[in-house]
Backbone as CSV, one residue per row, in Angstrom:
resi,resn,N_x,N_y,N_z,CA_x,CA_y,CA_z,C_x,C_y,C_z
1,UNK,43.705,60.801,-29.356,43.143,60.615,-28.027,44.048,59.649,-27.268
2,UNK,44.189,59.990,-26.004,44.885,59.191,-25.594,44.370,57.975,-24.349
3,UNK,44.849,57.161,-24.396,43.821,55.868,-23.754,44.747,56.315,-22.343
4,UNK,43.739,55.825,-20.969,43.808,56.139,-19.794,44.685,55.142,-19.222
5,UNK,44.275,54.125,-19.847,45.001,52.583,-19.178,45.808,52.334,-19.803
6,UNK,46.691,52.483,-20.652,47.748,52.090,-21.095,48.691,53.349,-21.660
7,UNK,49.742,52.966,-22.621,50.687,54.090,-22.960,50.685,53.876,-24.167
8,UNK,49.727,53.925,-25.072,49.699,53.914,-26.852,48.460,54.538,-26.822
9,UNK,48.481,54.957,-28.295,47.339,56.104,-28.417,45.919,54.780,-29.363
10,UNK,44.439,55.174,-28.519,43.712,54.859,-29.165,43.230,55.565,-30.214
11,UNK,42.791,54.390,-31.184,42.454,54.800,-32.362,40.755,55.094,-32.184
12,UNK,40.051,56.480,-32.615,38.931,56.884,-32.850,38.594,56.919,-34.234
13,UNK,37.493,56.150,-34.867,36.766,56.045,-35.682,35.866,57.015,-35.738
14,UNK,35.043,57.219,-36.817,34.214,57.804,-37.250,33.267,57.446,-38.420
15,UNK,32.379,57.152,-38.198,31.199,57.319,-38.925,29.680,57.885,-39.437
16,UNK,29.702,58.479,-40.485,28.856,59.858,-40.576,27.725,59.637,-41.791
17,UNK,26.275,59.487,-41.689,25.443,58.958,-42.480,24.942,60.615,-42.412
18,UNK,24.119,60.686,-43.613,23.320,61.702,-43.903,21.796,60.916,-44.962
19,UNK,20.703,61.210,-44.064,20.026,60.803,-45.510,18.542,61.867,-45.240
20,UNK,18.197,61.979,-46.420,16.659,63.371,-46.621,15.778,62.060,-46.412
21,UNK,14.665,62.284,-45.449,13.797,61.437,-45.201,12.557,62.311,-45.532
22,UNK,11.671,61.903,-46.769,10.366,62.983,-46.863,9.559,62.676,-46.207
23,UNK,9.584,62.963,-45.436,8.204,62.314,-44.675,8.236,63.617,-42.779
24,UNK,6.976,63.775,-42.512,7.043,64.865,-41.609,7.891,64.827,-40.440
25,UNK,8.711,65.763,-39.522,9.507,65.734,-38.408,8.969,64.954,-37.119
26,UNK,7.303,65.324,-36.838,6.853,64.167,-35.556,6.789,63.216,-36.256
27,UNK,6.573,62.659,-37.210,6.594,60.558,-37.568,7.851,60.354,-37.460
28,UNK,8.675,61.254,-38.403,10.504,60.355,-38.034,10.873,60.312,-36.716
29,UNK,10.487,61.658,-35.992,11.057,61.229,-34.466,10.100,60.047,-33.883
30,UNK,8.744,60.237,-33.904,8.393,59.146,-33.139,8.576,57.735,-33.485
31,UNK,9.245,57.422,-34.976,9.776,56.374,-35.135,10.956,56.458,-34.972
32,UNK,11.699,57.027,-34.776,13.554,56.913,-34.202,13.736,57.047,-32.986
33,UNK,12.909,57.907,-32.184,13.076,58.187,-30.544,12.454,56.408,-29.729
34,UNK,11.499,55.873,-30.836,11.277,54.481,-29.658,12.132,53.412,-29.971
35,UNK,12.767,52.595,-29.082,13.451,51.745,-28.984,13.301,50.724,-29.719
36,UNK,11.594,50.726,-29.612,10.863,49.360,-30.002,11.047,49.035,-31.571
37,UNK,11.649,50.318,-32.384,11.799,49.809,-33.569,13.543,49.644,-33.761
38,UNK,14.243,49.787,-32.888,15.619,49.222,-33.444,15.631,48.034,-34.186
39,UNK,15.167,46.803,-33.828,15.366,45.858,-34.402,14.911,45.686,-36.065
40,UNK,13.644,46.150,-36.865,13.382,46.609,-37.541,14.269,47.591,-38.509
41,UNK,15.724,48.173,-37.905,16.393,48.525,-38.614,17.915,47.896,-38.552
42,UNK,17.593,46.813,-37.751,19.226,45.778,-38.083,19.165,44.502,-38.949
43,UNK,20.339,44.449,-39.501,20.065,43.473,-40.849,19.926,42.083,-39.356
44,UNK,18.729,40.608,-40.433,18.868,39.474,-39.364,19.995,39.081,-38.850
45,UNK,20.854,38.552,-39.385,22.171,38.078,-39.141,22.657,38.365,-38.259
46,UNK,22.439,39.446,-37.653,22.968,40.264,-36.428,22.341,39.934,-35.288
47,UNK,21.203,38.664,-35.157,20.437,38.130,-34.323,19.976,39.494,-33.083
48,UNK,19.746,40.220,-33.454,19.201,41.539,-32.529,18.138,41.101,-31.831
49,UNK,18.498,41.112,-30.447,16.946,41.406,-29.949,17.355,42.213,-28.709
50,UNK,16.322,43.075,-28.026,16.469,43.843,-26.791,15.946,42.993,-25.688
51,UNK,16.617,42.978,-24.731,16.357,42.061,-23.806,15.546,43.226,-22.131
52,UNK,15.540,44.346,-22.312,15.482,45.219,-21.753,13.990,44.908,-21.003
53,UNK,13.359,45.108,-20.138,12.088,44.940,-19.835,10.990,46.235,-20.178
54,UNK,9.749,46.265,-20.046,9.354,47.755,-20.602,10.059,48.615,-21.006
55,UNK,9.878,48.972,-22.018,10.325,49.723,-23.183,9.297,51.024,-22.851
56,UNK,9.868,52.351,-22.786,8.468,53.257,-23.140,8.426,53.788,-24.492
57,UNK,7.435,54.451,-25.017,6.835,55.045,-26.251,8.536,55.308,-26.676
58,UNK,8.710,56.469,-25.879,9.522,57.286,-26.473,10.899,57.372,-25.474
59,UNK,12.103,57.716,-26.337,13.402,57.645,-25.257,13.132,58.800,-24.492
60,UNK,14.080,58.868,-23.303,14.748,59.875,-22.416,16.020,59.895,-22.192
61,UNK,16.458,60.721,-21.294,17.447,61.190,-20.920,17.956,59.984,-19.628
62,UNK,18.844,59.559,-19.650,19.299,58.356,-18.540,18.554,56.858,-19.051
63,UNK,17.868,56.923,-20.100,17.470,55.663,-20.055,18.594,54.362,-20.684
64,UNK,18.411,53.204,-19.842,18.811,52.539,-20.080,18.442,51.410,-21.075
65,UNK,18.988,50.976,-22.099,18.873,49.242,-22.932,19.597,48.425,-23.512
66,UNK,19.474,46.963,-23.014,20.170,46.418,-23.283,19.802,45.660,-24.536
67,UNK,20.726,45.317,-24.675,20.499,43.877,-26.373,21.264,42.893,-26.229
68,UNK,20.879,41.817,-27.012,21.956,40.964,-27.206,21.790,40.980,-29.084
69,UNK,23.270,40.249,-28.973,23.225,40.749,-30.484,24.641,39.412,-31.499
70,UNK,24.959,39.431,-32.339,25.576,38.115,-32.635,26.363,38.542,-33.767
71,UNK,27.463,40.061,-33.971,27.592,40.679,-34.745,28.830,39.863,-35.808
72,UNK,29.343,38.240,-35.305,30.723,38.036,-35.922,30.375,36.540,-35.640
73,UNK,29.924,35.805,-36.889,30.070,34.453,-36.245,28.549,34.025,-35.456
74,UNK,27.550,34.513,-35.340,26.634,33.904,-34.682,26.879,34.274,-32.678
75,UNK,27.796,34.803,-32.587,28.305,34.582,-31.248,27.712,35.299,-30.181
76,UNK,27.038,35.442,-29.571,25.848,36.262,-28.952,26.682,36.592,-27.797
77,UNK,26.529,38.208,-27.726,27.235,39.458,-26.611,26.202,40.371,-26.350
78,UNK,26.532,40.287,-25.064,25.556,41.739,-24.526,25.582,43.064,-24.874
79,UNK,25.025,43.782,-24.895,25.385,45.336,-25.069,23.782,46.170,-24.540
80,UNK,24.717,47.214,-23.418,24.032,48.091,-22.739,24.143,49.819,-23.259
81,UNK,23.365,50.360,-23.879,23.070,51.834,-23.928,22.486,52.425,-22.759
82,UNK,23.172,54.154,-23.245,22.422,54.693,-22.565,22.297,55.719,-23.046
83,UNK,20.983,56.335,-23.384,20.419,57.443,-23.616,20.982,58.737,-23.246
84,UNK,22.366,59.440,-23.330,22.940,60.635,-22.397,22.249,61.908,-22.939
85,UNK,21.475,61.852,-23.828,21.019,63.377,-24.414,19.885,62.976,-24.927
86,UNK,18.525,64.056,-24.945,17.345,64.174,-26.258,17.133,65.598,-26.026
87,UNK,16.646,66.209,-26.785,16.140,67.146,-27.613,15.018,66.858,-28.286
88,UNK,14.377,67.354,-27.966,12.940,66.180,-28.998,12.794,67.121,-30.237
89,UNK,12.727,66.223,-31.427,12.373,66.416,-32.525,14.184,67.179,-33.456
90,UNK,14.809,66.952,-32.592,15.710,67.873,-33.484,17.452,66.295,-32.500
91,UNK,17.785,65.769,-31.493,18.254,65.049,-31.641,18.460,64.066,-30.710
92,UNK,19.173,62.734,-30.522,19.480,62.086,-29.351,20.532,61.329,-29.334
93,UNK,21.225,61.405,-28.146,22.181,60.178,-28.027,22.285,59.462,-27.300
94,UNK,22.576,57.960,-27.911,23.136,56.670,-27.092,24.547,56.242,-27.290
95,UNK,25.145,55.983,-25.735,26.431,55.718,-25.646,26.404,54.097,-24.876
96,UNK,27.215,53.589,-24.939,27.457,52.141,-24.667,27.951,51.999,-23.550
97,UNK,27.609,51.461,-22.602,27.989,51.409,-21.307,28.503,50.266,-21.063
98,UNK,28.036,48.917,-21.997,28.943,47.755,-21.383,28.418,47.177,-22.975
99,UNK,29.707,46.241,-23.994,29.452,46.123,-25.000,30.729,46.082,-25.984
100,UNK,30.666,45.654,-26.842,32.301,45.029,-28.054,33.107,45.858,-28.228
101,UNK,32.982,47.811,-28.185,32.990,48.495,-28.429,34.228,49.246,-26.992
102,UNK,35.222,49.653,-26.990,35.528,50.412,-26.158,34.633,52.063,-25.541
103,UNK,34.803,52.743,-27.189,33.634,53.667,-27.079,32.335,53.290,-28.157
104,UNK,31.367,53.494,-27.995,30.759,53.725,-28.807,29.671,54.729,-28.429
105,UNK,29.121,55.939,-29.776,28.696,57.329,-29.471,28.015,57.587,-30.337
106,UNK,26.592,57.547,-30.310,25.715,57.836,-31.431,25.396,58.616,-31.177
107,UNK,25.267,59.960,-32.186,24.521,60.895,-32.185,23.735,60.700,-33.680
108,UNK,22.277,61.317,-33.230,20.936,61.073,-34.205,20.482,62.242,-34.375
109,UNK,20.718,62.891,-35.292,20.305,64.522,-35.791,19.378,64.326,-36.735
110,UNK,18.022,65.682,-36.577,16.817,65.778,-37.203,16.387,66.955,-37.779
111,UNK,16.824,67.803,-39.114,17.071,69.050,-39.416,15.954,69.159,-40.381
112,UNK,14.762,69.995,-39.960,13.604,70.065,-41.188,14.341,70.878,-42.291
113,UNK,14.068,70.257,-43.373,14.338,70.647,-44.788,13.174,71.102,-45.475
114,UNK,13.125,71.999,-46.640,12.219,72.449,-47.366,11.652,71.092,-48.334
115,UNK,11.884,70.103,-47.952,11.963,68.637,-49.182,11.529,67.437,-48.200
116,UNK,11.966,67.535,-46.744,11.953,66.973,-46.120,12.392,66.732,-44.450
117,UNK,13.387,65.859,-44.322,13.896,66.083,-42.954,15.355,65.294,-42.849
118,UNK,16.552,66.596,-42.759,17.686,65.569,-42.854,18.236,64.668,-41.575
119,UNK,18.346,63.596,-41.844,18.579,62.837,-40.873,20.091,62.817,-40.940
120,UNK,21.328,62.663,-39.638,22.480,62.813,-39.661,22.894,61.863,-38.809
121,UNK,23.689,60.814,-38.578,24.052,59.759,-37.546,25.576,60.280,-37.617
122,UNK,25.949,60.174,-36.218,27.569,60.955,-36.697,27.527,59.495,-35.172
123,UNK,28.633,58.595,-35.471,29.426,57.478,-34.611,30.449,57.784,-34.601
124,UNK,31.233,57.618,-33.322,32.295,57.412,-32.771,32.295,56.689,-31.961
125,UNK,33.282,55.657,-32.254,33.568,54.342,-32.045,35.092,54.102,-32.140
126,UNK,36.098,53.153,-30.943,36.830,52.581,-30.444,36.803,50.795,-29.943
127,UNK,38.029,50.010,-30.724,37.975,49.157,-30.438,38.951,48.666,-29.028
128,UNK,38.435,47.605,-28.836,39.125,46.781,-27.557,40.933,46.626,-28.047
129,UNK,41.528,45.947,-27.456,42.644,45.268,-27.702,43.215,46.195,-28.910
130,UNK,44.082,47.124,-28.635,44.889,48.044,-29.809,44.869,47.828,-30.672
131,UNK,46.025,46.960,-31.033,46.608,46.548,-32.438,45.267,45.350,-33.380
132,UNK,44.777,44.354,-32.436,44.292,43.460,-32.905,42.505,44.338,-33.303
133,UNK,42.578,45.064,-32.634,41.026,45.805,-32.879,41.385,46.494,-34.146
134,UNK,42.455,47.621,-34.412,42.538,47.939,-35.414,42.502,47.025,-36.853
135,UNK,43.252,46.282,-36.473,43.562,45.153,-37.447,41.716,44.521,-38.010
136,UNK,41.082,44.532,-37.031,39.555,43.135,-37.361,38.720,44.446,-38.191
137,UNK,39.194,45.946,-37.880,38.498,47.135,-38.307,38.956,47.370,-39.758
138,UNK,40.096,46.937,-40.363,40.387,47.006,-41.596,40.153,45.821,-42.215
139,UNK,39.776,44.901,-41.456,40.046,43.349,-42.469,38.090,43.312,-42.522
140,UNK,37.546,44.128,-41.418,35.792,43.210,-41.681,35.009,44.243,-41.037
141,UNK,35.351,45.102,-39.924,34.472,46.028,-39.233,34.148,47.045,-39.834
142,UNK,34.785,48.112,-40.761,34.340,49.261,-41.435,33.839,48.681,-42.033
143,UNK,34.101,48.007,-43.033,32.434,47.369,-44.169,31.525,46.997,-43.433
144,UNK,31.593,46.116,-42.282,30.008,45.648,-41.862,29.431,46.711,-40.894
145,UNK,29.862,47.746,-40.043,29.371,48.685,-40.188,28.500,49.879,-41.462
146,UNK,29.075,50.036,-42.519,28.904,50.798,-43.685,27.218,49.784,-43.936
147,UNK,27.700,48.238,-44.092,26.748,47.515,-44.577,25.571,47.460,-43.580
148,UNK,25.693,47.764,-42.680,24.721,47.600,-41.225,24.015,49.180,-41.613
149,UNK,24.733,50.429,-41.455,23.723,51.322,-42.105,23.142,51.782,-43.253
150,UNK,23.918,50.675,-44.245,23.044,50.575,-45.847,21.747,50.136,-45.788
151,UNK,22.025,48.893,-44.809,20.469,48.131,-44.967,19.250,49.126,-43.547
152,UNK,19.862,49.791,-43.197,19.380,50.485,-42.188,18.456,51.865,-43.501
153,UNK,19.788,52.548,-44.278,19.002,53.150,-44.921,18.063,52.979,-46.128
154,UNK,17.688,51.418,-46.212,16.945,50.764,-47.084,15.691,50.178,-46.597
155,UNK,15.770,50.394,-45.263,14.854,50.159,-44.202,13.891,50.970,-43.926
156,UNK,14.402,52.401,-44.020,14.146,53.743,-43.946,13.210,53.657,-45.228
157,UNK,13.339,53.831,-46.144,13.294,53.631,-47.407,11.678,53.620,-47.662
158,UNK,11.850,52.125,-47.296,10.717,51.044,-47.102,9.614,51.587,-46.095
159,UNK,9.838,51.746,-45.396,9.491,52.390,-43.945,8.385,53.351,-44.240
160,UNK,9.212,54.659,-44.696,8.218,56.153,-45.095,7.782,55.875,-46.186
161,UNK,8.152,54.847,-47.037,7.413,54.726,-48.550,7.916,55.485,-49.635
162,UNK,9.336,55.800,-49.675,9.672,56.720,-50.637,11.397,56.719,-51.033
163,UNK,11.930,56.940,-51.971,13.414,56.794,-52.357,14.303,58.055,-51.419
164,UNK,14.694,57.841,-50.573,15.488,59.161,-49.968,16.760,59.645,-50.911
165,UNK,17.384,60.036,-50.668,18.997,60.649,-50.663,19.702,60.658,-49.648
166,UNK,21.068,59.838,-50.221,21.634,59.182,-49.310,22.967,59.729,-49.322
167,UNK,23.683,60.043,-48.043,25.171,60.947,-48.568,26.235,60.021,-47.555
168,UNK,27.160,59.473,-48.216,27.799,58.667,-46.955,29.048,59.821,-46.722
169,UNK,29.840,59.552,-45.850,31.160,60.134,-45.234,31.841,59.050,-44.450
């Protein structure tokens, strides 16, 4: 991919969770589509909170939220989503509109299974500053990402009451 503002090529990441959640397709969405439980699935350390004002039940399409959040060091940064896609019951995405992240691109997939319901997070993500972003992404960011959706899928876990299956990429 090539970056707009400068003349070196940005680097695109990828990150791809898969996990079988047994538990029925309306409870997982109505617990993944509301906002109100993000925090509930970020480890503390990450000082998460949404600073956003009314929150509704459930996401939409254009919605906006913000957080603050303390992902390196305690150091508290803003970060704004935005809701660019839902599909109800099957997927949604939030993209980052202002935040640490050059890109960042969640997509949240919801595939009923004969066992259960596979859940799929596929990220794409870009850091700031070229060389030095790549660099903080091999020395500390791919693990604390990986580790941010371990405890996410241990959360899950806990959550529906049951041992899932977990497939990383």
């Amino acid at each position: 991919m090539r970056c707009t503002n400068c003349c070196t090529t940005m680097k695109v990441y990828e990150l791809r969770r898969t996990q079988l959640i047994k538990a029925p397709l309306d409870e997982i969405w109505a617990f993944f589509s509301s906002p109100n439980n993000l925090s509930a699935l970020t480890p503390a350390y990450m000082k998460f909170t949404i600073t956003s004002k009314q929150l509704p039940v459930e996401t939409y399409p254009g919605q906006i939220i913000t957080y603050k959040i303390a992902p390196i060091a305690g150091v508290p940064l803003f970060w704004m989503t935005e809701i660019t896609h839902v599909d109800r019951n099957k997927l949604f995405v939030d993209e980052q509109r202002i935040g640490p992240y050059k890109i960042w691109h969640h997509e949240h997939h919801f595939v009923q299974q004969p066992d259960g319901v596979l859940m799929t997070d596929i990220v794409h993500y870009a850091l700031p500053v070229y060389f030095l972003g790549q660099l903080a992404h091999k020395m500390f960011l791919k693990k604390q990402l990986k580790d941010i959706f371990d405890y996410r899928s241990q959360k899950i876990d806990e959550h529906f009451g049951s041992k899932n299956e977990q497939f990383n990429g």
